[in-house]
ZAMARGU-4260 file (C-alpha; in steps of 0.2 Angstrom, whole numbers, plus 5000, padded with zeros to 4 digits):
<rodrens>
0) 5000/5000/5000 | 5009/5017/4996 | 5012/5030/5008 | 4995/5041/5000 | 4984/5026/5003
5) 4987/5024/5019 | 4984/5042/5023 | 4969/5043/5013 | 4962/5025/5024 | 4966/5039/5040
10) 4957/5053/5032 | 4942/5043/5027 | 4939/5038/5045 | 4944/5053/5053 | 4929/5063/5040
15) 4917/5050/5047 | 4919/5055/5064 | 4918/5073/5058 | 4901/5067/5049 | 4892/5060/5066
20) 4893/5078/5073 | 4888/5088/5058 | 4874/5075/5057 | 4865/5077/5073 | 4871/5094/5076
25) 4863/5100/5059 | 4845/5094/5065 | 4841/5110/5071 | 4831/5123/5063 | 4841/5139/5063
30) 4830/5154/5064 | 4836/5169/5048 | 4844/5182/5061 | 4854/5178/5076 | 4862/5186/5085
35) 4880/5184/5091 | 4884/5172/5103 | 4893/5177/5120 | 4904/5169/5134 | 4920/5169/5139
40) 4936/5160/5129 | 4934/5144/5135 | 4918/5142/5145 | 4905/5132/5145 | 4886/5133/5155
45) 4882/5119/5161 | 4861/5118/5166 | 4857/5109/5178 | 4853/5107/5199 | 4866/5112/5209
50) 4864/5095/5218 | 4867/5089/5201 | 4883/5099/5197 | 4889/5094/5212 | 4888/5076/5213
55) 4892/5063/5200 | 4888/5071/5184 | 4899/5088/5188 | 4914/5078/5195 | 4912/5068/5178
60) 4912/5084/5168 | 4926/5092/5177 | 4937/5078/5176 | 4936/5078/5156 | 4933/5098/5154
65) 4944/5106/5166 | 4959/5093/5162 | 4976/5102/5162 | 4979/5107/5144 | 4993/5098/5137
70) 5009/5111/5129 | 5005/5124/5142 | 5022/5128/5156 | 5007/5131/5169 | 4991/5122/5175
75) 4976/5128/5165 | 4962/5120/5161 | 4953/5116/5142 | 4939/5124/5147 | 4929/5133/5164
80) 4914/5126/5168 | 4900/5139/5177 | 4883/5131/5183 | 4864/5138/5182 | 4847/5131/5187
85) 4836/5123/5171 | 4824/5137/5179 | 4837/5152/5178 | 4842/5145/5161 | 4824/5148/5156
90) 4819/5164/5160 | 4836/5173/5156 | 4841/5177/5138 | 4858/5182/5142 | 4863/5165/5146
95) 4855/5159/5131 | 4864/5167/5121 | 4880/5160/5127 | 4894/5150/5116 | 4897/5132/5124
100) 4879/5127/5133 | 4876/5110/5141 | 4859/5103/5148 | 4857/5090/5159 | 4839/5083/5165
105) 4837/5068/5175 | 4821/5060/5179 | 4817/5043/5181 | 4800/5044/5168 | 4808/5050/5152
110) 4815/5041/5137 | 4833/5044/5137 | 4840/5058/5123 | 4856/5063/5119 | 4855/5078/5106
115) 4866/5092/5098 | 4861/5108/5093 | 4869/5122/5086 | 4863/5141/5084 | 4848/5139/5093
120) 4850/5156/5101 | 4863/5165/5093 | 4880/5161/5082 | 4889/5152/5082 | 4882/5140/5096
125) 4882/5123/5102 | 4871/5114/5114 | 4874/5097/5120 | 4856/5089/5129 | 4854/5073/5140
130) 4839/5066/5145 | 4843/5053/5158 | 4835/5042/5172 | 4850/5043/5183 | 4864/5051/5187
135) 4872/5034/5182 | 4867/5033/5169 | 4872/5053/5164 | 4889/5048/5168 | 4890/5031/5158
140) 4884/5041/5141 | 4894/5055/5145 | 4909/5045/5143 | 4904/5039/5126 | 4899/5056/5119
145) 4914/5067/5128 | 4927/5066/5112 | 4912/5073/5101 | 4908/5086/5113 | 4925/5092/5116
150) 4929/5096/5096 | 4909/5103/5095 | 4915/5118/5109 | 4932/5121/5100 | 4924/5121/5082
155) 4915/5135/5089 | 4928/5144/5098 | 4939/5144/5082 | 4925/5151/5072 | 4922/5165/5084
160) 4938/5171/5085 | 4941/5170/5066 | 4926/5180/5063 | 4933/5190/5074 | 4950/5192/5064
165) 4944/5194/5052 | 4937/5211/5054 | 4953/5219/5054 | 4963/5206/5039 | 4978/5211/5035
170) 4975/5207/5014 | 4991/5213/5010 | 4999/5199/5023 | 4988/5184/5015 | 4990/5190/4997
175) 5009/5187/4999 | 5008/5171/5008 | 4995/5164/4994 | 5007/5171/4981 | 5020/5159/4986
180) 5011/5145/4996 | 4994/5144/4986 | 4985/5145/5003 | 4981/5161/5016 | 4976/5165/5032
185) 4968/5179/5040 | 4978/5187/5051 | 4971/5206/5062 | 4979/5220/5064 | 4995/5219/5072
190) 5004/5205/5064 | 5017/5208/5051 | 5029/5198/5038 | 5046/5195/5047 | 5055/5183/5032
195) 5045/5175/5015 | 5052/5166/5001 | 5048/5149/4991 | 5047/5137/5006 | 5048/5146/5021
200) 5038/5161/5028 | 5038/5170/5048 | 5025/5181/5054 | 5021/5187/5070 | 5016/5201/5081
205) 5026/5210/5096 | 5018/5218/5111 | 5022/5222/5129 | 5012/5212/5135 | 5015/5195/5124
210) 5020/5190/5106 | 5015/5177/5095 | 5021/5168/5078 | 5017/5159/5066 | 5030/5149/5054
215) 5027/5140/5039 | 5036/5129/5028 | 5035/5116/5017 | 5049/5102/5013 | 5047/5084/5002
220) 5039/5071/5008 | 5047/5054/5006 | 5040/5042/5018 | 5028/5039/5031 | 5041/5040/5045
225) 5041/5058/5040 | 5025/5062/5052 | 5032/5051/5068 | 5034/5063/5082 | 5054/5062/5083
230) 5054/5067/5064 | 5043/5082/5065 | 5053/5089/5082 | 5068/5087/5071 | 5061/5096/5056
235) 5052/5109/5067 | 5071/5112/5074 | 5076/5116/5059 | 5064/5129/5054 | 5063/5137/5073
240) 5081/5140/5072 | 5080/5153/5060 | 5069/5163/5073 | 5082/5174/5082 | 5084/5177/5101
245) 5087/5195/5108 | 5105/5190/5113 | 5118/5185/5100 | 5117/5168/5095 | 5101/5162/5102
250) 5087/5156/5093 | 5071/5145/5096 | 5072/5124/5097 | 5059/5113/5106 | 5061/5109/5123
255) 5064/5090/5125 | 5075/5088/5141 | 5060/5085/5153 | 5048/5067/5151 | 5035/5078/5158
260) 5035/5092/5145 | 5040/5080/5130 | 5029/5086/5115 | 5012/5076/5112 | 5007/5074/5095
265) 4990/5064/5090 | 4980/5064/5072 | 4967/5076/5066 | 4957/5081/5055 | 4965/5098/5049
270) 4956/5110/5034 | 4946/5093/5030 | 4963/5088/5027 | 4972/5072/5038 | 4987/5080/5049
275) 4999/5076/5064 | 4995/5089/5078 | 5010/5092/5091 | 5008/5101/5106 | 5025/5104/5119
280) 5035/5118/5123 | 5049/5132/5114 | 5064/5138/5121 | 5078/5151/5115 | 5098/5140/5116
285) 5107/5154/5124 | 5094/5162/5132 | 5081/5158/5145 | 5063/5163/5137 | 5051/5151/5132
290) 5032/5147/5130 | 5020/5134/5121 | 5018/5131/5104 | 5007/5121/5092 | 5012/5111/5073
295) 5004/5105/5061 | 5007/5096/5047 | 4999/5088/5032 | 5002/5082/5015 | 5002/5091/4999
300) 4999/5074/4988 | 4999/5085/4970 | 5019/5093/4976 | 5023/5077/4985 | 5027/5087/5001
305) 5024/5092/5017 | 5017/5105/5023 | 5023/5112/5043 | 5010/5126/5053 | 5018/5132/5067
310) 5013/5143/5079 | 5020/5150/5095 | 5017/5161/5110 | 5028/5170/5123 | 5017/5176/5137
315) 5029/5176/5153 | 5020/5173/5168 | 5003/5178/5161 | 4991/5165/5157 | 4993/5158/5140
320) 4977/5146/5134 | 4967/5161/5128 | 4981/5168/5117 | 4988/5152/5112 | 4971/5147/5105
325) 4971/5162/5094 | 4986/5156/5083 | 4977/5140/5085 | 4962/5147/5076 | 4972/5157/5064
330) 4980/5142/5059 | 4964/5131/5056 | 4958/5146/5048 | 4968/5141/5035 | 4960/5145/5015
335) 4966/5133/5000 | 4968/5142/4983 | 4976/5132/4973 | 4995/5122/4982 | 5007/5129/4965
340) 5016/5114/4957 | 5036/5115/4963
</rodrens>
């Protein structure tokens, strides 16, 4: 089996699992005019008791949702979860109108649901409902449903924060990186074009507070081996060197002398497309600044290449999930043209 069959056998289940969401979540009937949804990065209202949030079913919920997020150099969790009663829920429209919504019932008489919703109340939304007899039992389908869930609230997430980009593109920063790449993203005011040529381009944006970069870069593709973890650190390592540090002979590598800290990487569906996603942590040789960062890679089967997203934050001791998930979205954001023949 050659090395683009296998990779299309990976993308044609990965497109199914995308297909079970889009399937129950599209079941909704989406009023014309909605108004934008609300929340904070990150959060998700869970409806229910309080007895219920703070038994079984909220432990179950924190457990999954509130899980330290891998690549981060400080404990913060995927997402914050905030509680309300069904009856609260009800009568106030401000809550409705919230991003990432959760509904538990339980009671012993009903038929047992699971549903998925999206923009019922404004845009973009998602609502996750269970109808259970117990508490049990909540927890037991939760379990089963969690991993659809959790890509549902970050779909939405990154489609905020792109429609919120992309208020303020920079064209002339996507019409150079289409020019060379065949493919763009949006990128707000604020970010600028360090380095571009045939392969390789940097952008990034500098302020007192934090900065953020995104690097891009594309290389052949000559086996499978080429998207194991060790082979992409390596290749990352090579393209991160060419990021300067403020003192004279520093630059950015990946931090790989701690077990703890060692990058993660696992498959994803990225663009529609099949892609490696490696999560860890930067640091400056000769220098002692550092932060998360984020890859990604897929194939370009016309060029026979690879293609390498990287983006990267520096945040010192300031939280960094919110910000990180911003080059996150920029980054899945990303708009195919046409990839130009090599």
């Amino acid at each position: 089996m050659s090395i683009f069959k296998k990779l299309s056998f990976a993308s044609a289940f990965c497109g199914c699992l995308g297909l079970c969401l889009m399937m129950s979540a599209c079941k909704t009937k989406v009023p014309s005019k909605l108004s934008s949804s609300g929340g904070k990065t990150c959060e998700i209202l869970v409806v229910c008791d309080k007895p219920v949030f703070n038994s079984a079913p909220g432990d179950s919920l924190r457990a999954f949702f509130a899980q330290k997020q891998v690549g981060l150099n400080q404990m913060e969790p995927l997402f914050s979860l905030a509680n309300i009663s069904a009856e609260s829920f009800s009568d106030t429209k401000m809550f409705q109108r919230l991003r990432n919504i959760i509904i538990i019932e339980i009671d012993p008489q009903a038929s047992e649901k699971f549903e998925a919703k999206q923009n019922v109340w404004a845009a973009p939304q998602i609502i996750f409902k269970f109808v259970v007899p117990t508490k049990t039992r909540f927890c037991e389908l939760f379990a089963q449903k969690r991993e659809l869930m959790l890509k549902g609230f970050y779909d939405r997430e990154y489609l905020r924060i792109q429609k919120t980009f992309k208020s303020s593109e920079v064209t002339s920063i996507s019409d150079r990186i289409k020019n060379v790449f065949g493919f763009y993203f949006v990128f707000p005011d604020g970010f600028q074009i360090v380095n571009i040529n045939k392969h390789f381009a940097w952008i990034k944006k500098e302020s007192k507070e934090f900065g953020q970069g995104m690097l891009i870069h594309t290389f052949p593709y000559t086996k499978v081996e080429d998207l194991q973890l060790n082979s992409i650190i390596k290749k990352r390592n090579e393209i991160t060197s060419l990021v300067p540090g403020p003192l004279d002979g520093s630059y950015m590598t990946t931090e790989t002398q701690f077990t703890e800290v060692y990058p993660q990487a696992k498959e994803i569906r990225f663009a529609d497309k099949y892609a490696i996603e490696t999560r860890g942590l930067w640091k400056l040789k000769k220098d002692y600044m550092g932060g998360p960062f984020v890859n990604y890679v897929f194939v370009d089967e016309k060029n026979k290449q690879l293609v390498m997203i990287d983006t990267y934050l520096y945040s010192p001791r300031k939280p960094k999930r919110d910000l990180l998930l911003q080059m996150e979205a920029i980054a899945r954001g990303i708009v195919f043209d046409t990839l130009p023949s090599k």
